[in-house]
LUMSETOR-115986 format. One line per field, with one value per residue: residue number from 0; residue in three letters; x, y, z of N, C-alpha, C, O in turn. Coordinates in steps of 0.001 Angstrom, whole numbers. Layout:
// LUMSETOR-115986
num	[NUM | ...]
residuo	[Ala | ...]
n.u	[X | ...]
n.v	[Y | ...]
n.w	[Z | ...]
ca.u	[X | ...]
ca.v	[Y | ...]
ca.w	[Z | ...]
c.u	[X | ...]
c.v	[Y | ...]
c.w	[Z | ...]
o.u	[X | ...]
o.v	[Y | ...]
o.w	[Z | ...]
***
This chain:
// LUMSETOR-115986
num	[0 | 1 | 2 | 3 | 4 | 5 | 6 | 7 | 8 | 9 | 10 | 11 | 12 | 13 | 14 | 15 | 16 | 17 | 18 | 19 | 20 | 21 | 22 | 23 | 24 | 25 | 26 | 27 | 28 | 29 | 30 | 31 | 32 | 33 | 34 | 35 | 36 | 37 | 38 | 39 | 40 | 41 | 42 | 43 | 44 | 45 | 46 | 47 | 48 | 49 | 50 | 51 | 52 | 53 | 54 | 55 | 56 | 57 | 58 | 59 | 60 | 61 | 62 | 63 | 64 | 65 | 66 | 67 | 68 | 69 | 70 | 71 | 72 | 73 | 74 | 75 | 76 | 77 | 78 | 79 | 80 | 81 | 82 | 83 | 84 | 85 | 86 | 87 | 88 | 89 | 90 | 91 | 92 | 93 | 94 | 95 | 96 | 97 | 98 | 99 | 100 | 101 | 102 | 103 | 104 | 105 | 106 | 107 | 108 | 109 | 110 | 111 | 112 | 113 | 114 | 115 | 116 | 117 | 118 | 119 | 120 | 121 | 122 | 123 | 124 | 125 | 126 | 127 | 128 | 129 | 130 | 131 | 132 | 133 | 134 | 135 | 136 | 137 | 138 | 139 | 140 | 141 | 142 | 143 | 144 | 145 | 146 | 147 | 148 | 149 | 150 | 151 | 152 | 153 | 154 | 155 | 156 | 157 | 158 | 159 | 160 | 161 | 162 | 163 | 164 | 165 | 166 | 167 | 168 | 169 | 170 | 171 | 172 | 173 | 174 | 175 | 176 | 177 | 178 | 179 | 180 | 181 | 182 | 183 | 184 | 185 | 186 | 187 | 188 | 189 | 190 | 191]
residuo	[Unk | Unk | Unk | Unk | Unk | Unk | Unk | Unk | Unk | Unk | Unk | Unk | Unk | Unk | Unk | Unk | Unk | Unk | Unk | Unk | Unk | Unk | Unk | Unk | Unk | Unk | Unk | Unk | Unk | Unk | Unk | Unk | Unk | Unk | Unk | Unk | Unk | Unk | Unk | Unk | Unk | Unk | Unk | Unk | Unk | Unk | Unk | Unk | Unk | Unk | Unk | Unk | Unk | Unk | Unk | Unk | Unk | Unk | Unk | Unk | Unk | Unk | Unk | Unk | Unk | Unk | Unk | Unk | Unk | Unk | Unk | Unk | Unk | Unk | Unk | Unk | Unk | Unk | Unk | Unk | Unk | Unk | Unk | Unk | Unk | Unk | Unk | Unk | Unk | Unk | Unk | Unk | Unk | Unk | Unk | Unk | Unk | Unk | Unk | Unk | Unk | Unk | Unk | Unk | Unk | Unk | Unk | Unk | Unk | Unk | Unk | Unk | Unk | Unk | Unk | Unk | Unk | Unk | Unk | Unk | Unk | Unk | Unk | Unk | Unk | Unk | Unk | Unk | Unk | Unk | Unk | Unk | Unk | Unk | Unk | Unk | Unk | Unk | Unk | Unk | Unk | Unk | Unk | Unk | Unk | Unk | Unk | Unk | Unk | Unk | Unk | Unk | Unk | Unk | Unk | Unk | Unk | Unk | Unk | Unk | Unk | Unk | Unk | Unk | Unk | Unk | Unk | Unk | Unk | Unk | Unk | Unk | Unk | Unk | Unk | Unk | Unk | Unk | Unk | Unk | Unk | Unk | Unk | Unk | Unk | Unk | Unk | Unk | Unk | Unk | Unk | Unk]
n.u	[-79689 | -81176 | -79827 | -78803 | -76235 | -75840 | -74600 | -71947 | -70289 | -68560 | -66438 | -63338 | -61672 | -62498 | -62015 | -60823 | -58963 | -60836 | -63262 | -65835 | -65905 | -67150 | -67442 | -68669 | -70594 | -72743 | -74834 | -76778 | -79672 | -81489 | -80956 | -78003 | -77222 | -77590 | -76399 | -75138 | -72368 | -70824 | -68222 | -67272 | -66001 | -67085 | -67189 | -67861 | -69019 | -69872 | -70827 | -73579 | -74176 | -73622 | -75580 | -77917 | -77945 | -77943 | -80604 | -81842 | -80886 | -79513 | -81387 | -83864 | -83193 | -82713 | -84615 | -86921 | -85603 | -85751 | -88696 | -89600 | -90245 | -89504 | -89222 | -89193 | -87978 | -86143 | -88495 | -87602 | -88297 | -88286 | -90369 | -92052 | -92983 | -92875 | -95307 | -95405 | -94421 | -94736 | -95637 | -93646 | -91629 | -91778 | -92300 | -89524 | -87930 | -89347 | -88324 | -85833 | -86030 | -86623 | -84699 | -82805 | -83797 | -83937 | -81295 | -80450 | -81859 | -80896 | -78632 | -75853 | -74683 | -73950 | -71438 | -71919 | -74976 | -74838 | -73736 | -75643 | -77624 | -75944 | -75777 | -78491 | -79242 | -78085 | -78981 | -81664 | -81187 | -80536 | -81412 | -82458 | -82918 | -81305 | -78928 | -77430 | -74583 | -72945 | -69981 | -67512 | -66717 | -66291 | -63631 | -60896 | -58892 | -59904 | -61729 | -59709 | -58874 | -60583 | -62656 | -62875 | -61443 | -59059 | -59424 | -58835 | -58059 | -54941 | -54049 | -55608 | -54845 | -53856 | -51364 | -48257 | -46144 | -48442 | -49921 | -47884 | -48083 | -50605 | -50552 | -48566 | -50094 | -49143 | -50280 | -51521 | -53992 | -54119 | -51511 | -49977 | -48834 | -49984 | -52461 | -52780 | -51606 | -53731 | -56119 | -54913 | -55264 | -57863 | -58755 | -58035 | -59467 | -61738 | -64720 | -66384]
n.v	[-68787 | -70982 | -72929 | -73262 | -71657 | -69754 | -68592 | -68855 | -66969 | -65943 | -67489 | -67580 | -67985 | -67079 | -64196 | -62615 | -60237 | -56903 | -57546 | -56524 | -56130 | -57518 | -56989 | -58537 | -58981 | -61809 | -62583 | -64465 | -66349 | -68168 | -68119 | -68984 | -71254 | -72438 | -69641 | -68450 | -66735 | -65461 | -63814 | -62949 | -62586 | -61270 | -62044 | -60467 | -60057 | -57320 | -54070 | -53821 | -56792 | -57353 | -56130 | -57272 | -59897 | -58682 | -58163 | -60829 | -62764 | -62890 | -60600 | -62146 | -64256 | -63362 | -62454 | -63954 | -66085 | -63828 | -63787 | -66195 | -68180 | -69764 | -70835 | -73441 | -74105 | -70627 | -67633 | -66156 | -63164 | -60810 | -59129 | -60342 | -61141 | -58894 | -58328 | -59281 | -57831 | -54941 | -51363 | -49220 | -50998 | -52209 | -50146 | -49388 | -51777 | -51662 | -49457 | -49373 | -51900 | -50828 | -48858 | -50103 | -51486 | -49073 | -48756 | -51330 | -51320 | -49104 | -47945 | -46798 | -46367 | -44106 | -43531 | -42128 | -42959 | -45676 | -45967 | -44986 | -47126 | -48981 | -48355 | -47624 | -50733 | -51641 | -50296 | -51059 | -54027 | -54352 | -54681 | -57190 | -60772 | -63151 | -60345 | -58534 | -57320 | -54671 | -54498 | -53792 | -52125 | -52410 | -52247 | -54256 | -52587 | -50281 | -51686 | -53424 | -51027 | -49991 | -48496 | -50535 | -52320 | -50907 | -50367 | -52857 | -55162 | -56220 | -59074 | -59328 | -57386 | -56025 | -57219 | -56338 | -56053 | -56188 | -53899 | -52012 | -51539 | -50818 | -48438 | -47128 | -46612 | -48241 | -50761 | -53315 | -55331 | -56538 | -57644 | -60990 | -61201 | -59663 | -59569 | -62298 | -62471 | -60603 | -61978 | -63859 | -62799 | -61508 | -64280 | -65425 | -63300 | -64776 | -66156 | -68426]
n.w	[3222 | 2509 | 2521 | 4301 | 5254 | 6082 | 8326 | 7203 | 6820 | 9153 | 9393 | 9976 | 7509 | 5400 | 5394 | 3259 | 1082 | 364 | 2057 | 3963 | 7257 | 10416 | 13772 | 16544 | 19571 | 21014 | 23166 | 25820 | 27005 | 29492 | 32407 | 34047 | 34004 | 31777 | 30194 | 27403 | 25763 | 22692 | 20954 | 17796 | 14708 | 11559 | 8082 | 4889 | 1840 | 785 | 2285 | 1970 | 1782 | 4228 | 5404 | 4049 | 5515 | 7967 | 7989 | 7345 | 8648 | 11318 | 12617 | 12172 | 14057 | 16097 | 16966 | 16945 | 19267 | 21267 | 21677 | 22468 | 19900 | 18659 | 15986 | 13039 | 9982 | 10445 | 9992 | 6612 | 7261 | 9132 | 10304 | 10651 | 13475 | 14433 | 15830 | 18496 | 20279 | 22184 | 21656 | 21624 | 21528 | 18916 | 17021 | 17351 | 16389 | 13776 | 12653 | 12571 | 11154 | 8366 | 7919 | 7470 | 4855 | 3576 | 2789 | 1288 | -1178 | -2193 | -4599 | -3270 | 375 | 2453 | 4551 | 7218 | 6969 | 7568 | 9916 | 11230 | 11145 | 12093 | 15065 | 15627 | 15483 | 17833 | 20178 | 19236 | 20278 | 22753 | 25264 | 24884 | 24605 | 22894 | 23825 | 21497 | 20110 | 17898 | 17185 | 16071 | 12772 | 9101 | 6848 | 6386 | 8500 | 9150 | 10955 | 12778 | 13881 | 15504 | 17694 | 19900 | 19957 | 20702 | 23123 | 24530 | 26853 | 28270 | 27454 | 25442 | 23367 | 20337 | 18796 | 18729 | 16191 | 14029 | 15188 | 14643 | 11800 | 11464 | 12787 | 11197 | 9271 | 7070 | 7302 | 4949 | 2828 | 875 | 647 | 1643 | 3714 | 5885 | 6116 | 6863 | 9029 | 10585 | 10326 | 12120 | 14487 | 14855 | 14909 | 17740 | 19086 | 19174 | 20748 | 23289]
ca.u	[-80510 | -82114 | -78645 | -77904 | -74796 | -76144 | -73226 | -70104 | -69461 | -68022 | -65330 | -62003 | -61054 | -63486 | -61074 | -60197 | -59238 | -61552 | -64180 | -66476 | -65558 | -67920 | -67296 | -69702 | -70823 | -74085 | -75106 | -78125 | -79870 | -82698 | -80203 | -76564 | -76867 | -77557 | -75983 | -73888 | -71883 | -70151 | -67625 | -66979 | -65779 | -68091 | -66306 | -68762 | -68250 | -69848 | -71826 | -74470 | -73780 | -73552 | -76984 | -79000 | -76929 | -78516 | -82188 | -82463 | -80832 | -79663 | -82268 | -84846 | -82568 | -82666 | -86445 | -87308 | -85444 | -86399 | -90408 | -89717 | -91101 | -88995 | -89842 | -87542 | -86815 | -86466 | -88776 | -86586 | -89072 | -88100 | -91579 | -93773 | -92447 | -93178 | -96946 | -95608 | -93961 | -95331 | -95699 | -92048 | -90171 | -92273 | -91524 | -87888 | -87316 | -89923 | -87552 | -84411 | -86053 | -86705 | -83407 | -81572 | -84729 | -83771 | -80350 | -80619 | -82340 | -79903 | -77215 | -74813 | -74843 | -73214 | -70631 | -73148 | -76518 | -74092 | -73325 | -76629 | -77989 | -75624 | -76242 | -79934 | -78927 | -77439 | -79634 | -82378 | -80837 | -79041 | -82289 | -83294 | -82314 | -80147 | -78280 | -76405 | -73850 | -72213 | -68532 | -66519 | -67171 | -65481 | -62572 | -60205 | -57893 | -61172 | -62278 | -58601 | -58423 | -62142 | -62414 | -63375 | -60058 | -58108 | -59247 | -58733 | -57116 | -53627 | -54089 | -56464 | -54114 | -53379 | -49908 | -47203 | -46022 | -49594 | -50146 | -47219 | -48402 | -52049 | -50419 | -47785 | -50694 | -48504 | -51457 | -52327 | -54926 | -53737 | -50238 | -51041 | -48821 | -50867 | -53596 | -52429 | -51654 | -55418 | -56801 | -55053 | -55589 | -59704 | -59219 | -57973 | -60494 | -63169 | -65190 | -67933]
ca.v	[-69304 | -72108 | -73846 | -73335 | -71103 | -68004 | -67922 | -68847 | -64952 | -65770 | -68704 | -66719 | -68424 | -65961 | -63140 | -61975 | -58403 | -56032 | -57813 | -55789 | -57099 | -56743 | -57848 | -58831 | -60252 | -62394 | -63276 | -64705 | -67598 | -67509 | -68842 | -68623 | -72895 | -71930 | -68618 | -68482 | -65281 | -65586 | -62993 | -63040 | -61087 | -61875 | -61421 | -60342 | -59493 | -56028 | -53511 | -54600 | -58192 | -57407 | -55622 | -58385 | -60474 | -58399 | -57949 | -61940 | -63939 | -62310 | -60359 | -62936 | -65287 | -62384 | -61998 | -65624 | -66201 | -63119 | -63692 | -67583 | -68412 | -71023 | -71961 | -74113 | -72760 | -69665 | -67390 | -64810 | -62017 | -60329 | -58635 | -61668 | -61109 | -57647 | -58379 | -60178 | -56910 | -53620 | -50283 | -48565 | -51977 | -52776 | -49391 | -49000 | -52970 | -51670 | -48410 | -50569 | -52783 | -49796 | -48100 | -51625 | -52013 | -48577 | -48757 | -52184 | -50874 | -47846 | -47648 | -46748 | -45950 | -43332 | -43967 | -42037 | -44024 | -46859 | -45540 | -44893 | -48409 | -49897 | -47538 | -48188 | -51941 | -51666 | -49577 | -52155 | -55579 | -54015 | -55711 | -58751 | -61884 | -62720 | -59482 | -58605 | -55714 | -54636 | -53412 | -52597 | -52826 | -51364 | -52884 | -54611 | -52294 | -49747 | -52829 | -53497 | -49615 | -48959 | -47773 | -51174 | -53391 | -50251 | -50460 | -54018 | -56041 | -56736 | -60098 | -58832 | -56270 | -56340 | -58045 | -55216 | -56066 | -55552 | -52666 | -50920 | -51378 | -50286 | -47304 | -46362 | -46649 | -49445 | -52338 | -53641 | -56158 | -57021 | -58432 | -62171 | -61848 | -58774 | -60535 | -63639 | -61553 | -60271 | -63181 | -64359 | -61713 | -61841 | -65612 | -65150 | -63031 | -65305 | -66528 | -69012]
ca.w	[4306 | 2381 | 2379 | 5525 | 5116 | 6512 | 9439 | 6840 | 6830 | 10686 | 9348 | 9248 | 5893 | 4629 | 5623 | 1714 | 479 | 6 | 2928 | 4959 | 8386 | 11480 | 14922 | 17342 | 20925 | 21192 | 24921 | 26048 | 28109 | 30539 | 33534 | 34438 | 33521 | 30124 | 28948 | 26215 | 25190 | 21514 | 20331 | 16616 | 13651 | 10294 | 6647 | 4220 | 628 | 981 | 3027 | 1186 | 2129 | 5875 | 5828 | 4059 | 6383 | 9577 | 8089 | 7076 | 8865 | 12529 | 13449 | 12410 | 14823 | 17543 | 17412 | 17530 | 20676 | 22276 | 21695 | 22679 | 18994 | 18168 | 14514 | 12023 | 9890 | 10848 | 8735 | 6926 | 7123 | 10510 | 10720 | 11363 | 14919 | 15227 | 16670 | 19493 | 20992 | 23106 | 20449 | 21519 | 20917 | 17791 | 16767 | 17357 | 15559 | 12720 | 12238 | 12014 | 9295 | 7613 | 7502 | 6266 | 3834 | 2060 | 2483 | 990 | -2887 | -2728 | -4828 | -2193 | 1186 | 3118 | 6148 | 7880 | 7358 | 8409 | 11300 | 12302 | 10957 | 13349 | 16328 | 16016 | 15818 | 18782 | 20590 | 19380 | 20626 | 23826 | 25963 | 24216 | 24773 | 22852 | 23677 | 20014 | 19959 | 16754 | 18261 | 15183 | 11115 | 8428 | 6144 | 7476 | 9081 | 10084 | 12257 | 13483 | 14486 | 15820 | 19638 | 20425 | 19713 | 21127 | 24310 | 24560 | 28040 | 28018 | 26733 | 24291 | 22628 | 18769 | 18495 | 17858 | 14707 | 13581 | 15384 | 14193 | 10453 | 11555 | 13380 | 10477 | 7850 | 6139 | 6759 | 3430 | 3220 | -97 | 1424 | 2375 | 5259 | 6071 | 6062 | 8000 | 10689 | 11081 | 10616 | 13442 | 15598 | 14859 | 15411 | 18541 | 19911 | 19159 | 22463 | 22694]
c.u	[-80986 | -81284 | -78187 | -76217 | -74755 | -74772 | -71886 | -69082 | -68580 | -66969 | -64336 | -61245 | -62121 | -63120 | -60263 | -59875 | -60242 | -63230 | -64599 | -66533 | -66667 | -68000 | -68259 | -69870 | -72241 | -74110 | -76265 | -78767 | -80779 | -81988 | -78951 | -75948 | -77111 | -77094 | -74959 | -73707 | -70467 | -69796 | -67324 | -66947 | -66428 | -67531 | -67655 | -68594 | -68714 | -70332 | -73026 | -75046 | -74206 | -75239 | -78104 | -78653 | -78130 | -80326 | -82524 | -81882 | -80526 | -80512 | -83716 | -84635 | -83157 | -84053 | -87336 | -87419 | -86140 | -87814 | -90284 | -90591 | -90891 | -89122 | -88791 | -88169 | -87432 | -87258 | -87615 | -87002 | -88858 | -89806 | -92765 | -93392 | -92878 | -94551 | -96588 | -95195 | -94145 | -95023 | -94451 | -91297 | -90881 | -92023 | -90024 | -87563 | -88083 | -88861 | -85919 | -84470 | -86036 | -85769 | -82563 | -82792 | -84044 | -82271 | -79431 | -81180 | -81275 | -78739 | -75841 | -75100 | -73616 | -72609 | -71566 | -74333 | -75840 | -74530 | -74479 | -78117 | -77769 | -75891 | -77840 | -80580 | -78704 | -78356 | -81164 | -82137 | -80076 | -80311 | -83118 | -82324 | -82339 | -79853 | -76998 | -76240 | -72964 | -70454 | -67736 | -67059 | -66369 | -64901 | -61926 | -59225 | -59090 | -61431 | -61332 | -58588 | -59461 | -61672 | -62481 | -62147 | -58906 | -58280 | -59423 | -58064 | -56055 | -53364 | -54906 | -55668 | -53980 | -51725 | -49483 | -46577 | -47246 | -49828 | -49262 | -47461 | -49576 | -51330 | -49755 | -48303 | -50400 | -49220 | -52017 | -52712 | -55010 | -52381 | -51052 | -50665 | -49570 | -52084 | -53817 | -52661 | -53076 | -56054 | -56657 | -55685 | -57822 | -59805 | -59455 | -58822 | -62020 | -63147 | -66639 | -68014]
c.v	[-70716 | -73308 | -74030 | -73248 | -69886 | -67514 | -68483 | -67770 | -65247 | -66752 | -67507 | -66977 | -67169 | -64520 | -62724 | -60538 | -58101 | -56522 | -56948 | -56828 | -56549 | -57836 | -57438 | -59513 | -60584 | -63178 | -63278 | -65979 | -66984 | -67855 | -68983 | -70545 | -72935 | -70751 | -68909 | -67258 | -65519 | -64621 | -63573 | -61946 | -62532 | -61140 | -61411 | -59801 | -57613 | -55312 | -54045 | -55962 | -58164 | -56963 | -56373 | -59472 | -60244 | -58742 | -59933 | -62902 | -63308 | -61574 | -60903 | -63937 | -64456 | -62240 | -63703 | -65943 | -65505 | -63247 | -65067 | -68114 | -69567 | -71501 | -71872 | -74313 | -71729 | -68672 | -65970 | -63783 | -61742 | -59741 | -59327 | -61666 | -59762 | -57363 | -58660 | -59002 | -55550 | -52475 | -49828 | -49380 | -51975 | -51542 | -48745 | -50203 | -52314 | -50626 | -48597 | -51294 | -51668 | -48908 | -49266 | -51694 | -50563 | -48405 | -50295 | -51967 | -49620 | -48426 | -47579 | -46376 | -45453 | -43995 | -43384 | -42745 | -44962 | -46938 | -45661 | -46064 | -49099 | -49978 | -47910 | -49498 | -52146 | -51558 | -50765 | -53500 | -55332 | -54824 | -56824 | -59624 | -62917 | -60870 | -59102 | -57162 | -56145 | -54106 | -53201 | -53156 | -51709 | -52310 | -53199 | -53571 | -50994 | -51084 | -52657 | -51951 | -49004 | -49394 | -49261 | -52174 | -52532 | -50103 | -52016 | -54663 | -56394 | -57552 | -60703 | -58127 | -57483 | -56523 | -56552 | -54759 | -55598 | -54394 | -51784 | -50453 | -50669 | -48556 | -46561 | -45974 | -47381 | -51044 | -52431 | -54609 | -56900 | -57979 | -59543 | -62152 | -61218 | -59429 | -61607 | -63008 | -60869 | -61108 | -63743 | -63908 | -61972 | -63229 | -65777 | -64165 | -63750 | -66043 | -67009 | -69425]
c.w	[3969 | 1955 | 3481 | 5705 | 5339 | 7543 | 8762 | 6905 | 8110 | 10434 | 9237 | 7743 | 5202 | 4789 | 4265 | 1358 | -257 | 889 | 3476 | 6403 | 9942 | 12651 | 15843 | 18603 | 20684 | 22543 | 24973 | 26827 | 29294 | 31829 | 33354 | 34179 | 32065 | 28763 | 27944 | 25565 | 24011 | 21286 | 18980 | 16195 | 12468 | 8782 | 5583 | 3071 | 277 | 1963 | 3179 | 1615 | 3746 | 6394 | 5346 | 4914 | 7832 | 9525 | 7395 | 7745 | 10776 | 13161 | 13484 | 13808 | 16211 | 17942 | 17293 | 18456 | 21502 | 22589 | 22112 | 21535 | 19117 | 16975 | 13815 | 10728 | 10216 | 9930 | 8365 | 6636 | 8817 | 11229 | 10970 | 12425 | 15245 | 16316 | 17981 | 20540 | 21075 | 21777 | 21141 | 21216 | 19535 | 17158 | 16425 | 16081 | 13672 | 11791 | 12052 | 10815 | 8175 | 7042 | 6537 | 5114 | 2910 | 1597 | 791 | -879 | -2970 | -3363 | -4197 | -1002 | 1993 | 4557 | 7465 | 8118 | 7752 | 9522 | 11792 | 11977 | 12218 | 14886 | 16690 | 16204 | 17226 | 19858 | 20748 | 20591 | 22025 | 24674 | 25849 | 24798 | 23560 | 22766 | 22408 | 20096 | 19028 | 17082 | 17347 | 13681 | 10179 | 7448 | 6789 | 8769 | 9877 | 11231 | 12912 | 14393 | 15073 | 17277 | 20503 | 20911 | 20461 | 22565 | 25150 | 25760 | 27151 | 27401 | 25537 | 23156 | 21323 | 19149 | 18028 | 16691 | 13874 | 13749 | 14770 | 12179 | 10651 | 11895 | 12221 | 9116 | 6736 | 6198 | 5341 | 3590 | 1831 | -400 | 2461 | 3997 | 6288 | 6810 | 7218 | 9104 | 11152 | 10965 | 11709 | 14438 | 15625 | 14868 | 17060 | 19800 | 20001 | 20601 | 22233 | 24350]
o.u	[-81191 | -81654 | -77284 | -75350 | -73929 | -74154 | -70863 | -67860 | -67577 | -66391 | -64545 | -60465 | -61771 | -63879 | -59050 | -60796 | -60613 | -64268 | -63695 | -67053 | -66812 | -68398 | -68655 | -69322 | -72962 | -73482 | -76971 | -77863 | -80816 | -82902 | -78703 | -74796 | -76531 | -77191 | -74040 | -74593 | -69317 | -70750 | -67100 | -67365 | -66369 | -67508 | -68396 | -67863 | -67986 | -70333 | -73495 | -76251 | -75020 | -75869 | -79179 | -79652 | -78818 | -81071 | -83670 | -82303 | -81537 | -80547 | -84592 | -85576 | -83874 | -84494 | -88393 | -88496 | -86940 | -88204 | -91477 | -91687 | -91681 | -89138 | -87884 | -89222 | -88647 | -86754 | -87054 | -86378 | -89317 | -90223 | -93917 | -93392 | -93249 | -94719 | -97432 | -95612 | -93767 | -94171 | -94020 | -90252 | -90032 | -91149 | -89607 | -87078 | -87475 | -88593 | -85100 | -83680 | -85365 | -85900 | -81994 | -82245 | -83663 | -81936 | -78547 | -80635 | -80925 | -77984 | -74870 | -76176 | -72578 | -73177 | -71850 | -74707 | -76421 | -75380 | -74601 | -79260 | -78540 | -76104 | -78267 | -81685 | -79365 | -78606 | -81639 | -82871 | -79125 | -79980 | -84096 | -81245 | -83401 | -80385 | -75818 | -77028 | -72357 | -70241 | -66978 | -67622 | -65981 | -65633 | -61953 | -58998 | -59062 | -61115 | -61490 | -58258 | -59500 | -60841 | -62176 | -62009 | -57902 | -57320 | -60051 | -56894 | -56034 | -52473 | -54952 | -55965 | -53978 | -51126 | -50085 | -46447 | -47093 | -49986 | -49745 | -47116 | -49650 | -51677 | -50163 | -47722 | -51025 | -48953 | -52827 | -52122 | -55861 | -52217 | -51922 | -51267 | -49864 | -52341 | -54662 | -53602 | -53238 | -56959 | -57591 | -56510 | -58625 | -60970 | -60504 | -58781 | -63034 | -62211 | -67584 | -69011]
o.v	[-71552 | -74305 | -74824 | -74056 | -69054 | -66449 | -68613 | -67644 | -64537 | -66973 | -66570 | -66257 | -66582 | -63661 | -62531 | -59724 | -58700 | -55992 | -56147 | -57937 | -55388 | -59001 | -56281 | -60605 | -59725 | -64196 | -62435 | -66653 | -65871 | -67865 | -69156 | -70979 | -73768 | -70712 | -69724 | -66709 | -65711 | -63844 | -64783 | -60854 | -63761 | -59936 | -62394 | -58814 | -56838 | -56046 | -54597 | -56161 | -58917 | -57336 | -56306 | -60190 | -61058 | -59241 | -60105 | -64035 | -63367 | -61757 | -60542 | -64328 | -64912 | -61957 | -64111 | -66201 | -65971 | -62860 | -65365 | -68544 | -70411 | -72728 | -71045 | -74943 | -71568 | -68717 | -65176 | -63152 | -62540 | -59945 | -59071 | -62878 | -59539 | -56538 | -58313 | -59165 | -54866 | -52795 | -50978 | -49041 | -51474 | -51834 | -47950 | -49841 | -52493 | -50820 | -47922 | -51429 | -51807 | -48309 | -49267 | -52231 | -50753 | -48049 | -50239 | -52696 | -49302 | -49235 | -48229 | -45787 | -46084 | -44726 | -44043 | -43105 | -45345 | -47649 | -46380 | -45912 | -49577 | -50917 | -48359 | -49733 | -53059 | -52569 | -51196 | -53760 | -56037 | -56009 | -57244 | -59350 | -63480 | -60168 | -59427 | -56216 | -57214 | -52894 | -52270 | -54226 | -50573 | -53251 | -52734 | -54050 | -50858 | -50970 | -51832 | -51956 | -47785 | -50154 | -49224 | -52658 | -53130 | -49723 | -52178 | -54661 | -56711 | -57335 | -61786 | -58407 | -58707 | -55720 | -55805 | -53618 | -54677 | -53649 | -50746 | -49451 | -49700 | -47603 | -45413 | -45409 | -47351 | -52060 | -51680 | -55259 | -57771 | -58775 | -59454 | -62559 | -61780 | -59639 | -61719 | -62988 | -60719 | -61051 | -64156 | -64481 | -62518 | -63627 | -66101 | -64302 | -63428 | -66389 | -66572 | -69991]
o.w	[4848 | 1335 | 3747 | 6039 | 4964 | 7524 | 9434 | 6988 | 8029 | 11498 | 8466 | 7120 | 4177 | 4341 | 4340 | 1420 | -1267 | 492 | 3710 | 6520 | 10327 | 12622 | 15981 | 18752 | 20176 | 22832 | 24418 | 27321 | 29818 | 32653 | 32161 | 34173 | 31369 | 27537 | 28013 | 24910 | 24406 | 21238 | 18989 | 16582 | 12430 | 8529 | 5558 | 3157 | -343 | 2951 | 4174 | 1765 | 4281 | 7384 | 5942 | 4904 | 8449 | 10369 | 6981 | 7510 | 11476 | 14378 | 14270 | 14500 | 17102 | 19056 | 17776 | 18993 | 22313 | 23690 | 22174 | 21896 | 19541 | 16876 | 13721 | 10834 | 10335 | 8808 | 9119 | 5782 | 9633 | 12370 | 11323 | 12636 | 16397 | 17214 | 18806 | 21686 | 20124 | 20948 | 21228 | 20661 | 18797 | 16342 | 15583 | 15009 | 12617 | 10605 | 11429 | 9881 | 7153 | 5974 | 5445 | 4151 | 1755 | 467 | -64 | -1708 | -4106 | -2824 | -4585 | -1108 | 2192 | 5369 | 8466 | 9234 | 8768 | 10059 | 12784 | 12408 | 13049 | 15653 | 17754 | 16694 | 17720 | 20514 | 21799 | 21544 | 22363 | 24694 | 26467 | 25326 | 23293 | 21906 | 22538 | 20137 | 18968 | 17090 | 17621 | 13452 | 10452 | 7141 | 7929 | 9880 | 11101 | 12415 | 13812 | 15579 | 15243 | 17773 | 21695 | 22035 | 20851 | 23235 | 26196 | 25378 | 25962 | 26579 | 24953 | 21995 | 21197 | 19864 | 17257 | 16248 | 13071 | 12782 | 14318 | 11555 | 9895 | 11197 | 12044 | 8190 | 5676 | 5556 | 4798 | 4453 | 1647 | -1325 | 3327 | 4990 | 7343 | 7996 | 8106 | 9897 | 12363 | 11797 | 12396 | 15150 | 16380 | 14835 | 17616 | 21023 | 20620 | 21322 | 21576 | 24797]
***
């Protein structure tokens, strides 16, 4: 944060084996002359990574905007914002910090508490402004294969060649051309 390199996770050069990959939309704007709706995928070196990731630098971003704070820098304590909002939102955001806070000193965390990290992410940020939805995460080829990329528009679809490695279980993410080829593909869906 205090380099200002909190969003490099979102460069595709940062697409390496063994990344935790998590794709995302961010929409928001008080007027149809100002929205802006960003798709991205974010490379992160672990779980770990992705969840100090959410609790210091995105959902301080997300709760800034939404309260019209505005302050630079941003602080990266998410909970100096919690005052500004009604006891069921300040609740729900407090019980979000709380799940990434113990997931965050654990040792490991289960595909489960994930799951329901992200879900309650979700669930959080679905009426703020910015609107931030988490839509697939995993390793590379979990992301490539989550519900989200599979029901994709025509001109959305995963490239065939790709797909048929994703489908035949022969994606390796350790093969550069492997690799290449998802990189593109998550270049290609980016949207600003």
């Amino acid at each position: 944060m205090e380099q200002g390199k909190a969003n490099d996770c979102f460069s595709p050069e940062q697409l390496t084996p063994g990344k935790f990959c998590i794709h995302l939309v961010d929409s928001g704007g008080e007027s149809m002359a100002c929205m802006s709706n960003v798709e991205t995928t974010g490379f992160f070196d672990s779980m770990q990574d992705l969840l100090a990731y959410l609790r210091f630098a995105a959902i301080p971003h997300i709760l800034d905007w939404d309260t019209h704070t505005n302050k630079e820098p941003l602080p990266a304590v998410a909970d100096a914002y919690l005052l500004k909002y009604k006891n069921n939102k300040r609740a729900q955001i407090d019980r979000l910090l709380g799940l990434i806070d113990k997931a965050l000193i654990s040792e490991t965390v289960s595909t489960q508490e994930l799951a329901i990290i992200l879900d309650t992410f979700n669930a959080t940020f679905l009426n703020t402004n910015p609107e931030v939805q988490l839509l697939a995460w995993g390793c590379v080829s979990e992301t490539l294969t989550a519900p989200y990329f599979n029901e994709a528009d025509e001109d959305e679809e995963i490239p065939a060649a790709l797909r048929k490695l994703l489908d035949n279980g022969r994606f390796n993410e350790n093969n550069p051309k492997h690799l290449i080829m998802a990189r593109d593909y998550f270049e290609s869906r980016f949207r600003a």
